[in-house]
N, C-alpha and C positions, 0 to 999 in steps of 0.2 A: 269922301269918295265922290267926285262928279261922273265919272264914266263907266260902265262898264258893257269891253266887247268883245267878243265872239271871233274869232282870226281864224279861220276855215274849219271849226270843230265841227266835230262829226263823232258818233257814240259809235266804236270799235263794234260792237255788231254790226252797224251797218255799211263798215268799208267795203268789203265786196257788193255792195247793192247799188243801184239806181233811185237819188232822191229828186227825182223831176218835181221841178217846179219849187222847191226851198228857198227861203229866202231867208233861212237860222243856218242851215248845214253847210259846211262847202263852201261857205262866203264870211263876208266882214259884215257884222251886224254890232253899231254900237247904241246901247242904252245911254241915255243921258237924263242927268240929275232931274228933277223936276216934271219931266215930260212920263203921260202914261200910257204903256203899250199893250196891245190885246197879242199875244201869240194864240193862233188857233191851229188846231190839229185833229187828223185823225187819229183813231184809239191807236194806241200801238207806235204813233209818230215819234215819239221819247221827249216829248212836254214836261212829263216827271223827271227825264235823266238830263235835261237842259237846267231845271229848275235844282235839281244836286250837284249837278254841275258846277255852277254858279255856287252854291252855298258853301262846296267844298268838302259834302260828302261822299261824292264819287269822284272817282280819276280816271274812268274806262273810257276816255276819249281821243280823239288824235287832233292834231292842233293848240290853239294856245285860247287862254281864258285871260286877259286882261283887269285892274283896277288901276283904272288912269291907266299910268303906263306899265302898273307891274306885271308881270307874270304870276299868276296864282298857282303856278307850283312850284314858284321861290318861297312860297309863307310855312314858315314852320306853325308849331301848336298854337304857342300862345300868339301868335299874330294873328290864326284863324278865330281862336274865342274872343280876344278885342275886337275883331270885326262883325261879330254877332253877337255883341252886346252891344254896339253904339253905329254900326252902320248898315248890317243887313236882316232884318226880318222876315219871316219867312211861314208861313202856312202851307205845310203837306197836305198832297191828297189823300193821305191814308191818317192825319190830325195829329197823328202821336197825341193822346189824352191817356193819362192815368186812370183809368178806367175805377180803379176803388176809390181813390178821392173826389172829392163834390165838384159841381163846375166851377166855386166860387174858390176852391182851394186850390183848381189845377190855374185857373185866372192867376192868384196873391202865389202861387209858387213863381211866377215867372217875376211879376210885377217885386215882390219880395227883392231880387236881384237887380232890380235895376234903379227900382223908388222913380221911375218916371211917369204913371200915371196915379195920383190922388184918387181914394177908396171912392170917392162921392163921382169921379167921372166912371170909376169902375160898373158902379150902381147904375147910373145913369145907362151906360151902355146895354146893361142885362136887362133896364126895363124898355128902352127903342127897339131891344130886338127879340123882344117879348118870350125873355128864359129867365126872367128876376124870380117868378113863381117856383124856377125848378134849380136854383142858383146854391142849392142843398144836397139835391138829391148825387147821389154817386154819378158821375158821367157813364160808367157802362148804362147805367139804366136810362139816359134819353135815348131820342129817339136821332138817327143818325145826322137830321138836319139841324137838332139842337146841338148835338157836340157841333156841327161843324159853325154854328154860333157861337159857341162856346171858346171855340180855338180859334176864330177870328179876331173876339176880346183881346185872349191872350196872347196873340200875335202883334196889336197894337200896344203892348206894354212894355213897350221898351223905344230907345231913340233908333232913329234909320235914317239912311241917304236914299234906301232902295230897300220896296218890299216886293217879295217874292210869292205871288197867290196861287198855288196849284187848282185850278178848277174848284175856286173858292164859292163858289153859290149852286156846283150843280147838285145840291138838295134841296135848295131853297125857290121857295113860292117868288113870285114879281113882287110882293111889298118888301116881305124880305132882302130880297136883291135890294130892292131900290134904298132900305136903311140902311144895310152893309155895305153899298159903295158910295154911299152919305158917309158913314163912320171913316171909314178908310182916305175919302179925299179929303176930309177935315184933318184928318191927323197929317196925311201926306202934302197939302198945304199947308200948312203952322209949319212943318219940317221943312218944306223945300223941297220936298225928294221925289224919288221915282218911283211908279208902279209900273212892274210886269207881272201880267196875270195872264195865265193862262185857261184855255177852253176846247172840249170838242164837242160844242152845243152850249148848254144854257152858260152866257159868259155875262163876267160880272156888268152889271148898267153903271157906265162909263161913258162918258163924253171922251176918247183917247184920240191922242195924238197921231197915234201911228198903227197901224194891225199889220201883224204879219203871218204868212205862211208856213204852218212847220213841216 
């Protein structure tokens, strides 16, 4: 997948409303491969329902959602799980972790499915973003900036064109940040691909190509 874009979408709550100043809703916004973009927003803007959007968990929108040139509500099942196994990746705001499994089991459940990242960059990863100590412990029991460490990992485990970060650092300190969007452009470098990440404040530390307005 080198493109993907946005053709006047707009989230069905907000057709009766006024989105002044948008530069996601309402217009043609296209992602391209490679290039990485910061979307910022206020709370409430639907940063989250842009980012489902896109992945293909939600459909409450008006307009059309693009891959290249297809239409993404032409993809039946199994066309949307081949594409979230080899081209789009994805970190919610809200992590989806398995909260009774370890960090290191909710990490090898994804990684298990795809056999794209080797156990030793696994490793390597949980001690740069300094949760190796806790790489055991059940994920309910960290603390909410290590899950979202946690599910960063396991977000990089698997192949992409395009990853998709829901306000991937707002728990995370500046050093943190600044490992997490080291890990993220190494891998999205070696891939070629695209980052859109999303923020409404602390956003991921990125050198990006493009910010936009949500």
């Amino acid at each position: 997948m080198n493109s993907i874009t946005l053709d006047n979408t707009l989230p069905r709550v907000f057709v009766n409303e006024r989105i002044p100043g948008s530069e996601v809703w309402n217009t043609r916004v296209r992602f391209e491969r490679g290039n990485y973009y910061l979307v910022e927003a206020t709370s409430g803007g639907g940063k989250s329902s842009m980012c489902s959007y896109i992945y293909g968990a939600r459909t409450d929108y008006e307009g059309r959602i693009l891959f290249d040139d297809t239409d993404t509500r032409s993809l039946d099942m199994k066309q949307w799980l081949r594409l979230r196994r080899s081209a789009l990746a994805y970190l919610p705001q809200e992590l989806s972790l398995f909260p009774e499994l370890s960090a290191r089991e909710n990490i090898e459940l994804k990684n298990s499915l795809t056999n794209h990242v080797p156990p030793r960059r696994v490793e390597e990863m949980l001690e740069r973003l300094g949760i190796a100590f806790r790489a055991d412990y059940p994920a309910g029991r960290l603390s909410i900036g290590q899950q979202q460490r946690v599910a960063l990992i396991r977000s990089l485990c698997q192949p992409f064109d395009f990853i998709l970060l829901d306000e991937p650092v707002s728990h995370l300190d500046p050093e943190n940040n600044r490992i997490a969007a080291q890990l993220i452009m190494e891998e999205a470098s070696r891939l070629g691909a695209g980052i859109i990440s999303t923020s409404v404040g602390n956003h991921l530390n990125l050198d990006y190509h493009f910010k936009l307005r949500l």
